[in-house]
N, CA, C and O of each residue as an XYZ file, in Angstrom:
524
protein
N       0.847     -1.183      0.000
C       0.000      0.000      0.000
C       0.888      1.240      0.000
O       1.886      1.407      0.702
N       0.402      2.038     -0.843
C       1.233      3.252     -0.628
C       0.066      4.751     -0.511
O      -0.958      4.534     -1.160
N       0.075      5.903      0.059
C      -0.560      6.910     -0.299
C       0.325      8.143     -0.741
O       1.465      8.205     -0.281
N      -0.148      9.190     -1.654
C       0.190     10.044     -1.892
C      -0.692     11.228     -1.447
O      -1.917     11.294     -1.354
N       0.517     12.391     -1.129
C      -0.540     13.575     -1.044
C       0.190     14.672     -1.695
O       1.369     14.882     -1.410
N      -0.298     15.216     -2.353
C       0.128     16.004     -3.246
C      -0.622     17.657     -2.638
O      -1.804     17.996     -2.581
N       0.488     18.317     -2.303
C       0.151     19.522     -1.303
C       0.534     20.924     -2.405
O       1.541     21.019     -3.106
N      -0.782     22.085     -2.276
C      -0.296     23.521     -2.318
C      -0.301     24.180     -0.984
O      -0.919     23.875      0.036
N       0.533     25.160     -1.224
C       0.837     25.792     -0.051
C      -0.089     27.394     -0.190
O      -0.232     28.169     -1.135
N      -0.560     27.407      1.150
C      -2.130     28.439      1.435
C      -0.754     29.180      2.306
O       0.227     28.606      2.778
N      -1.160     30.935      2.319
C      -0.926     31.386      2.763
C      -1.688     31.369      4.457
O      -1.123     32.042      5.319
N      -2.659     30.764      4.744
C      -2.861     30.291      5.853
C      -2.937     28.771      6.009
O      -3.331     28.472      7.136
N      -2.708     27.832      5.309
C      -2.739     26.709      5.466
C      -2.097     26.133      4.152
O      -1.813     26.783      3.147
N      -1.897     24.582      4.388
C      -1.598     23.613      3.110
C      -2.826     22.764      2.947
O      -3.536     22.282      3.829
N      -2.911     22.694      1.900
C      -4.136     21.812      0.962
C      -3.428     20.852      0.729
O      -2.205     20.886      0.863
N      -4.306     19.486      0.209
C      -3.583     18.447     -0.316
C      -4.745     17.161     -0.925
O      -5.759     16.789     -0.335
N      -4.351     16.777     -1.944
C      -5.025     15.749     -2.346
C      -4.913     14.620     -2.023
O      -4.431     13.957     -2.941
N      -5.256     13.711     -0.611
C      -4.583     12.420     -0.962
C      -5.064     10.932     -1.801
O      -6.159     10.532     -1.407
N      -4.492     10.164     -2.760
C      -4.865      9.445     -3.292
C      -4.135      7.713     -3.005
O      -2.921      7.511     -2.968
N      -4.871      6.959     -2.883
C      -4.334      5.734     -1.985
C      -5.657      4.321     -2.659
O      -6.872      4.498     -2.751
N      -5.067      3.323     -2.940
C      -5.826      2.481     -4.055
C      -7.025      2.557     -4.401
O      -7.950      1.764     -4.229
N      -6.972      3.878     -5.069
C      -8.710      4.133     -5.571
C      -9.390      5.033     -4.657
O     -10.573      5.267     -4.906
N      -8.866      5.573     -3.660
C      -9.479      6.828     -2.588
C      -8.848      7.325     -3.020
O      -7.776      6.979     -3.515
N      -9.524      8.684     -2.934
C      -9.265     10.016     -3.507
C      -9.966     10.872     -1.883
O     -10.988     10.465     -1.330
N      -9.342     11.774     -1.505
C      -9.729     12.652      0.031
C      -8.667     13.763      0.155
O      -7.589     13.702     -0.435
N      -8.958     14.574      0.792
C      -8.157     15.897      0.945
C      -7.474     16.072      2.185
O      -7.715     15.132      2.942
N      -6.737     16.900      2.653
C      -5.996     16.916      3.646
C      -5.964     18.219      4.081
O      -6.549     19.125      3.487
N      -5.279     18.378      5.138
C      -5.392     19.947      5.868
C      -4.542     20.091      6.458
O      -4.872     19.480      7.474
N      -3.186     20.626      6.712
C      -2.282     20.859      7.105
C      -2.269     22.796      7.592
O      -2.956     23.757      7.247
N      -1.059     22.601      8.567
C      -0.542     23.930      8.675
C      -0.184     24.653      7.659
O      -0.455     24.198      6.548
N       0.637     26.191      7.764
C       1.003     26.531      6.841
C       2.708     26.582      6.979
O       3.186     26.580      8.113
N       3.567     26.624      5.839
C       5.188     26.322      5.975
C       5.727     26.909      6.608
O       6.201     27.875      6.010
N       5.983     26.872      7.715
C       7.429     27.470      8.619
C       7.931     26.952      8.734
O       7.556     26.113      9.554
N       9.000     26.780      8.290
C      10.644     26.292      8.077
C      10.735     24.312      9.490
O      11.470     23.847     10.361
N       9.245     23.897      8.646
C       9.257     22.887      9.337
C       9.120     22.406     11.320
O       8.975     21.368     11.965
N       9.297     24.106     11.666
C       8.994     24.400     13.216
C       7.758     22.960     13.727
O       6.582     22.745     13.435
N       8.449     22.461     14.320
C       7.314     21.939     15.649
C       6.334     22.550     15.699
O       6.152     23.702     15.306
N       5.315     21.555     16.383
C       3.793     22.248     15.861
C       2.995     23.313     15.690
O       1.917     23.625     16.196
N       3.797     23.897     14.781
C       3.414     25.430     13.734
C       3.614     25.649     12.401
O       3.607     26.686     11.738
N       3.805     24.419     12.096
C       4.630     24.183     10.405
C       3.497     23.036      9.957
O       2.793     22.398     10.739
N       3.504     22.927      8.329
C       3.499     21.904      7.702
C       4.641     20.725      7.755
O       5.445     20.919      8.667
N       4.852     19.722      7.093
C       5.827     18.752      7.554
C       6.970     19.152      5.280
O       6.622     19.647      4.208
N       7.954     18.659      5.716
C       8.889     18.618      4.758
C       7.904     17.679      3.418
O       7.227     16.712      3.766
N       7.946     18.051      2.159
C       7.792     16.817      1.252
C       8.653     15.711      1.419
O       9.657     15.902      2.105
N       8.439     14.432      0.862
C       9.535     13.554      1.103
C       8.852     11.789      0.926
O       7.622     11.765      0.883
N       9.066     11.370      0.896
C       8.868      9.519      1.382
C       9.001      9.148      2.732
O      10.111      9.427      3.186
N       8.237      8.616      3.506
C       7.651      8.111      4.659
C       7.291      7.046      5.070
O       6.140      6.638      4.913
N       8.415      6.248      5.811
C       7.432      5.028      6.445
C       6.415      5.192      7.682
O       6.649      5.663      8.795
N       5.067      4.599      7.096
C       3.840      4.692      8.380
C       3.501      3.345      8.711
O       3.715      2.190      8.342
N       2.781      4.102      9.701
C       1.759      2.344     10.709
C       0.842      2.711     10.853
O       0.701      3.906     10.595
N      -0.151      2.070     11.263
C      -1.099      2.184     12.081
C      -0.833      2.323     13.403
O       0.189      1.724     13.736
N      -1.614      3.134     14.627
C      -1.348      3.045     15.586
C      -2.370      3.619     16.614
O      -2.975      4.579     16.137
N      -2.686      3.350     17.715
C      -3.566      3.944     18.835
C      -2.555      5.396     19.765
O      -1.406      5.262     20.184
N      -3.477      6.777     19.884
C      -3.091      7.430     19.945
C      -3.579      8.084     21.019
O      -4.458      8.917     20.797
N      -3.160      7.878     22.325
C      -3.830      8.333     23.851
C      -4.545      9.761     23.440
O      -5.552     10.009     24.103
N      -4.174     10.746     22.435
C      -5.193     11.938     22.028
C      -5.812     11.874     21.138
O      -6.952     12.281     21.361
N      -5.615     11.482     19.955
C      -5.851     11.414     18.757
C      -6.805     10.042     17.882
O      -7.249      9.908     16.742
N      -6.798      9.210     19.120
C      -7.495      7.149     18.545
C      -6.762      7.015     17.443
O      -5.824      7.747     17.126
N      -7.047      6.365     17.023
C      -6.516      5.431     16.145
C      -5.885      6.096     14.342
O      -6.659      6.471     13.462
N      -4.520      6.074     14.231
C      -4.057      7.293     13.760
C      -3.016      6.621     12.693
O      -2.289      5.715     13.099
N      -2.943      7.018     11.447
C      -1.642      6.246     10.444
C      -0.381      7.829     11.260
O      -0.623      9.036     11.239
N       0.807      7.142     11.834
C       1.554      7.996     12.250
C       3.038      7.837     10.848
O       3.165      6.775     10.239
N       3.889      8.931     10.598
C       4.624      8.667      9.891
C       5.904      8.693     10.678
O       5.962      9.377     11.700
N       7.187      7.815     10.160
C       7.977      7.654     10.949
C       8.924      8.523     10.291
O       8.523      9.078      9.268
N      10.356      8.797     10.764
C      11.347      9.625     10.105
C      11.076     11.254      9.894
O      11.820     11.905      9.160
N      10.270     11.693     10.397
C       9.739     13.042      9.712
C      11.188     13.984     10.215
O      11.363     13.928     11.432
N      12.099     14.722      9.544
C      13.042     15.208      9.661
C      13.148     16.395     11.140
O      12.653     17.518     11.238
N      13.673     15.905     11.774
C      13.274     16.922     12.940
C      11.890     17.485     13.019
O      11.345     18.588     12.995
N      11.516     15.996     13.141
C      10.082     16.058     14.086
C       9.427     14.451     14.314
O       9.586     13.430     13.646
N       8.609     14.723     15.588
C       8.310     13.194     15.975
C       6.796     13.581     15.739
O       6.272     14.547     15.186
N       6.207     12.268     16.474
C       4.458     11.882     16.129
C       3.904     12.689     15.327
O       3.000     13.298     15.899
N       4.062     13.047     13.992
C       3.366     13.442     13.019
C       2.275     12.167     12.251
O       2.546     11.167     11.586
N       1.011     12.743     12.696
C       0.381     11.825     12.577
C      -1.451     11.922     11.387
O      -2.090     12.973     11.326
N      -1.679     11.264     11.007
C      -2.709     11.697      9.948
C      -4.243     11.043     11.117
O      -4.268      9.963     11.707
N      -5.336     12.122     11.126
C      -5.915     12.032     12.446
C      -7.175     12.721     12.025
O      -7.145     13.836     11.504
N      -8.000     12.231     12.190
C      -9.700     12.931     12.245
C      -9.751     14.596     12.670
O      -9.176     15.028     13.670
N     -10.444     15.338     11.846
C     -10.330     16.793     12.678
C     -10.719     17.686     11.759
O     -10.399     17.309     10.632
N     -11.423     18.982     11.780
C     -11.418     19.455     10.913
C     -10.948     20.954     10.550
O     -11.015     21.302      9.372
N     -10.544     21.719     11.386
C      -9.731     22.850     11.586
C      -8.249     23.312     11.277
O      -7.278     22.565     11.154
N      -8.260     24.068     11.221
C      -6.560     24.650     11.542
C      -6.303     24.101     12.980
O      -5.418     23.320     13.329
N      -7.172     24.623     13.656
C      -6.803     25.420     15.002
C      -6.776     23.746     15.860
O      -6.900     23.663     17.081
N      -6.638     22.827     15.176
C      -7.073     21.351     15.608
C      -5.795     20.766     15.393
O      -5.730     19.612     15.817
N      -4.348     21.378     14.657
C      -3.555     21.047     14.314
C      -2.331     21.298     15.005
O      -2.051     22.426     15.410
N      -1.526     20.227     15.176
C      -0.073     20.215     15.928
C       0.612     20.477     14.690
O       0.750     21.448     15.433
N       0.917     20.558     14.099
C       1.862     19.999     12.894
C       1.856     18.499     12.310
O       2.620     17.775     11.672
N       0.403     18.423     12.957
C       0.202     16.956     11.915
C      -0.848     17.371     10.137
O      -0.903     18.465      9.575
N      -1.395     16.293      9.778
C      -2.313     16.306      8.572
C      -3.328     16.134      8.791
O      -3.154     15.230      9.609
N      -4.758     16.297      8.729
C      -6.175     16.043      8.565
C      -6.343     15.969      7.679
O      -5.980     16.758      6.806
N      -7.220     14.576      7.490
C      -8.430     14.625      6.520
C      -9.510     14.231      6.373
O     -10.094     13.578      7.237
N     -10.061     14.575      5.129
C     -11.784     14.745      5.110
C     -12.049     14.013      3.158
O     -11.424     13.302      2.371
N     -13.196     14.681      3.195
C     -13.809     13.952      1.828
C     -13.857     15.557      1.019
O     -13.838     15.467     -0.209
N     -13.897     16.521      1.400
C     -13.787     17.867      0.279
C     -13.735     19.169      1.449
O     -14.121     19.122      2.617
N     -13.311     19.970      0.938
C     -12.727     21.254      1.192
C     -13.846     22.172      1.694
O     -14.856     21.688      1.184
N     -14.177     23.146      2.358
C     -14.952     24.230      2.619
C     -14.708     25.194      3.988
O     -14.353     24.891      5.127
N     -14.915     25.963      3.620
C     -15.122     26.767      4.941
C     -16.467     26.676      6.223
O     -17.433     27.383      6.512
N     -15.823     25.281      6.785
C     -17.307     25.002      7.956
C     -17.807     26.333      9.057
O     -18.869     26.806      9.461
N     -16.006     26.637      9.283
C     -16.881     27.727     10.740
C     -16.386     28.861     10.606
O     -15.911     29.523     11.529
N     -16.475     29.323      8.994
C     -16.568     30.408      8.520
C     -15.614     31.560      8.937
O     -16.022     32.720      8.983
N     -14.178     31.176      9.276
C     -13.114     31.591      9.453
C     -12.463     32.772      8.378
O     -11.801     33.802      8.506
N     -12.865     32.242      7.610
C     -11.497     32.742      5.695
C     -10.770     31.712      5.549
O     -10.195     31.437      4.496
N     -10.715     30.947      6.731
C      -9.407     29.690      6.308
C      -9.982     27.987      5.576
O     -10.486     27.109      6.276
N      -9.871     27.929      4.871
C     -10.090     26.476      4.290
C     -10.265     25.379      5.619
O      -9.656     25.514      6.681
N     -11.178     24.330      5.333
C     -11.445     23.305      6.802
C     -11.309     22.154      5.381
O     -11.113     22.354      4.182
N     -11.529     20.837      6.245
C     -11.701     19.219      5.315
C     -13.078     18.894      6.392
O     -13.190     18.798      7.614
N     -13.943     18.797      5.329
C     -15.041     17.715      6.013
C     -15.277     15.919      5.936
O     -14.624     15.033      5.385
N     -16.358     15.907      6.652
C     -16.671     14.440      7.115
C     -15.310     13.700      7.358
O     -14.988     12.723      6.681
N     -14.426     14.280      8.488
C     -13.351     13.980      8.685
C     -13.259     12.491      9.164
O     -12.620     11.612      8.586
N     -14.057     12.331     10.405
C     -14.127     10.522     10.846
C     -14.184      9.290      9.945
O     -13.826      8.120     10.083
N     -14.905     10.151      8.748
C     -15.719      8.774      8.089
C     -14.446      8.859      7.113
O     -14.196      7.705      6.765
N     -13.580      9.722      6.557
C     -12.544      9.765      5.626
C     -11.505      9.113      6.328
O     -10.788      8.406      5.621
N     -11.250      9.160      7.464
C     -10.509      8.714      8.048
C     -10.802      7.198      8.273
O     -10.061      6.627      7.472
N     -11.408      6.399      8.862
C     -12.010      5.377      8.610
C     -11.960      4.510      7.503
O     -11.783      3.292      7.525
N     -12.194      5.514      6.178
C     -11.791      4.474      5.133
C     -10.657      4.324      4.731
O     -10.552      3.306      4.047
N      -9.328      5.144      4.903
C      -8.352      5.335      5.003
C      -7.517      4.194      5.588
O      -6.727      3.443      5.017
N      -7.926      4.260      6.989
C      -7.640      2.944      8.097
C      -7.924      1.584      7.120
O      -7.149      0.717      6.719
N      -9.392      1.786      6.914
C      -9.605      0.290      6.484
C      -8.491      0.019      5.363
O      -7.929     -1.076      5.336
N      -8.139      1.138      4.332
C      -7.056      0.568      3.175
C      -5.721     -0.371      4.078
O      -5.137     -1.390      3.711
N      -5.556      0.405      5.308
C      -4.221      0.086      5.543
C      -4.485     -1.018      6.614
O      -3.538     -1.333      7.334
N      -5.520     -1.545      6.757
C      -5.658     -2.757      8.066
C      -4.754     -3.663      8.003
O      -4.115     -4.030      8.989
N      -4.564     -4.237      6.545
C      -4.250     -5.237      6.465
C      -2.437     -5.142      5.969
O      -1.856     -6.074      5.413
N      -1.711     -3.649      6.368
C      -0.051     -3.705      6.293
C       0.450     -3.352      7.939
O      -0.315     -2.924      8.804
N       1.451     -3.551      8.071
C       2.298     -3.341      9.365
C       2.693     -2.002      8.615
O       1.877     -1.091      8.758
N       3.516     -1.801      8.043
C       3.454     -0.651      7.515
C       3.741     -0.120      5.946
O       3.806     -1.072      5.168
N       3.872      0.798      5.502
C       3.593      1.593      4.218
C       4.216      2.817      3.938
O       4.469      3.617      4.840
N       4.526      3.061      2.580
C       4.759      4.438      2.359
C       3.841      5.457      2.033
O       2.914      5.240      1.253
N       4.055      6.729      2.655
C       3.450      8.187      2.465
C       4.519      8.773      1.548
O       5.742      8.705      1.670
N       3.594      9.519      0.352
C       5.053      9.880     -0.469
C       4.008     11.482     -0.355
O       2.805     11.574     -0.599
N       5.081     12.736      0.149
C       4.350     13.869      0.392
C       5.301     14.944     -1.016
O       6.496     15.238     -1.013
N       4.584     15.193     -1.733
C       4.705     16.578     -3.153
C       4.156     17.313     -2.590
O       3.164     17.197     -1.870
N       5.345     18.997     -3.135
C       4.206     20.267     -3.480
C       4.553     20.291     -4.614
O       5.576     20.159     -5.286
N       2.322     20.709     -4.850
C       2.186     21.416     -6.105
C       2.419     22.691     -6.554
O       2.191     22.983     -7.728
């Protein structure tokens, strides 16, 4: 299994498409600061992930190696303001609570099917592009 997310960079946030055997879902990230701990988007790059249970977050694909940075993790949510310097995602893009800033909806259930792709690896690659 592999997923891709293919990211533009928002002057208040990063967008991203992710696509993974036949899912197609969006993502929600911070915006780029020089990779800073949780105030940044994460580096592009190749990624080994797992599955994993997450005392804040439940049940979470975490990526390993992230270059000076730990538990970066892909996690139900739908905000900025919901973000460490990990990724969210959802099924399409909008402005829910009418901020100016881009949100990802039906985040649980995107997430969920996500999980289900990856039930069946120990782990996988995340390959992260900007567009």
């Amino acid at each position: 299994m592999q997923i891709k997310i293919n990211t533009i960079q928002q002057p208040d946030c990063t967008l991203g498409v992710l696509e993974c055997d036949g899912l197609r879902l969006f993502t929600l990230e911070l915006p780029w600061k020089d990779n800073k701990k949780d105030i940044s988007c994460i580096k592009e790059g190749v990624y080994t992930a797992f599955v994993r249970e997450s005392r804040v977050n439940g049940t979470v694909i975490e990526l390993k190696d992230a270059q000076g940075r730990t538990h970066i993790q892909i996690y139900a949510g739908n905000y900025t303001t919901q973000i460490r310097g990990c990724i969210l995602v959802g099924n399409s893009i909008a402005d829910i609570n009418g901020d100016g800033i881009p949100d990802v909806t039906n985040s649980k259930k995107s997430l969920l099917q996500l999980l289900y792709k990856a039930k069946d690896f120990k782990q996988f690659k995340v390959i992260i592009t900007r567009g």
